[in-house]
N, C-alpha and C positions, 0 to 999 in steps of 0.2 A: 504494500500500500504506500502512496506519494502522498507526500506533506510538506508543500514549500514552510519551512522551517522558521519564516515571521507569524504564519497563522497557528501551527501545533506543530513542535517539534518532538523529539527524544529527548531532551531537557524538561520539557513539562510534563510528560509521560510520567519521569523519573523523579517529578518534585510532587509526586501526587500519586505514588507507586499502588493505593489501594481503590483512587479512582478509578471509574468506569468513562470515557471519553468518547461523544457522540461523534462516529466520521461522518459529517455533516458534507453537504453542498454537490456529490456525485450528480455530475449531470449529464452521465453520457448513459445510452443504453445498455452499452453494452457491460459498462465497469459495472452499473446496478445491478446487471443478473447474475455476475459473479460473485457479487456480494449474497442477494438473494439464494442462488441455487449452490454455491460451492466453501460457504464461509459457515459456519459451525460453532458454539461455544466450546472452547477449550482449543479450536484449531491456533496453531503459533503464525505469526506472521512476520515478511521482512520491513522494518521502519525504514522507509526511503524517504532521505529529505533532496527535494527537486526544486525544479526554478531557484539556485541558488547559487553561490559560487562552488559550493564544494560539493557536487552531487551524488549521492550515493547511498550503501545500507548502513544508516546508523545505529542502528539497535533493532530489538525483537520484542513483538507485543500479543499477546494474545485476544480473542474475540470471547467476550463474554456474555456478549447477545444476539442473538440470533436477528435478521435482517427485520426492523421496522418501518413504520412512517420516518422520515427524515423530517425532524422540525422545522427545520431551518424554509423548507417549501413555502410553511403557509405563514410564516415570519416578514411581515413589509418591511423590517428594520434590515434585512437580511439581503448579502448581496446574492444569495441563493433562493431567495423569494420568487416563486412561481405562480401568477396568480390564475396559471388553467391547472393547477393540480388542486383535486377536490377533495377534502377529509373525511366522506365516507368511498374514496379510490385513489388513494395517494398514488400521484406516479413514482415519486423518488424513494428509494430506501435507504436504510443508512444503517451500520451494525455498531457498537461500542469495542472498544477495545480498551486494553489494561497492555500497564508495561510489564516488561518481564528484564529484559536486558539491554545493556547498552554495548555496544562494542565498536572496535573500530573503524572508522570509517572507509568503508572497501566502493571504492570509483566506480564506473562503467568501465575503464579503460583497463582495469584491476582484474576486474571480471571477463574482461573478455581473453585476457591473458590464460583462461582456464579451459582446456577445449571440453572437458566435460558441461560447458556452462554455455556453449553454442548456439545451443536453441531456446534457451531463456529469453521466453517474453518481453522481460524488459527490454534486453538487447537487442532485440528488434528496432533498426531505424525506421525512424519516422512516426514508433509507438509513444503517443500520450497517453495513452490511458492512466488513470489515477490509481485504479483496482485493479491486477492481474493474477493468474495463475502463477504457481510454480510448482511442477513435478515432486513426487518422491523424490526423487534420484535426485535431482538439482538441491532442493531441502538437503539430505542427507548430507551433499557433495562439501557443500557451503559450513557446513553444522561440523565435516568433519578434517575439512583440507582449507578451508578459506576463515571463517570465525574463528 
């Protein structure tokens, strides 16, 4: 999951380690289904801080709620305010997560250094997405030869 790191970083994660942190404002379709259909309580995830100077896997956070309404839709104060999404058919979802760890900061360019890490999502040019998959095998890879 991407987190330009002035709105929610690995730092606030980390200063609020028993909070639960709404990932607010997904507004693409595709990142919301992976939220909805592939994200899980208990599932670990990678903290990626993006739009940034230093971009990359900050730390590791887990999901502790399963994919909701996104508040942030029907919030006018909100630069993610939606005002065609309806509160009895939310379009947007949103899941919480909690921290877990924080670790070093491993690049794009870090990672592609890794051939087992080739077909990583993220590493895909030209991928924005905010939400992505990652493999077992990549998980593991990361968990046991990169983190």
């Amino acid at each position: 999951m991407k987190s330009e790191p002035d709105d929610l970083s690995i730092d606030d994660l980390a200063a609020a380690p028993a909070q639960a942190f709404e990932w607010t404002g997904v507004r693409n379709y595709q990142a919301r289904n992976y939220m909805r259909d592939l994200m899980q309580p208990g599932d670990r995830l990678l903290f990626w801080h993006s739009s940034c100077p230093r971009p990359g896997i900050a730390g590791l956070a887990e999901i502790v709620a399963a994919a909701g309404p996104d508040s942030s839709q029907f919030d006018p104060g909100s630069p993610y305010f939606d005002p065609r999404s309806d509160p009895s058919s939310p379009r947007w979802l949103s899941v919480s997560v909690r921290f877990v760890a924080r670790t070093p900061l491993v690049s794009p360019a870090e990672l592609r250094r890794h051939p087992a890490l080739a077909d990583m999502v993220v590493l895909r040019r030209g991928n924005r997405l905010s939400v992505m998959p990652v493999t077992a095998q990549e998980w593991n890879y990361l968990m046991e030869e990169v983190l």
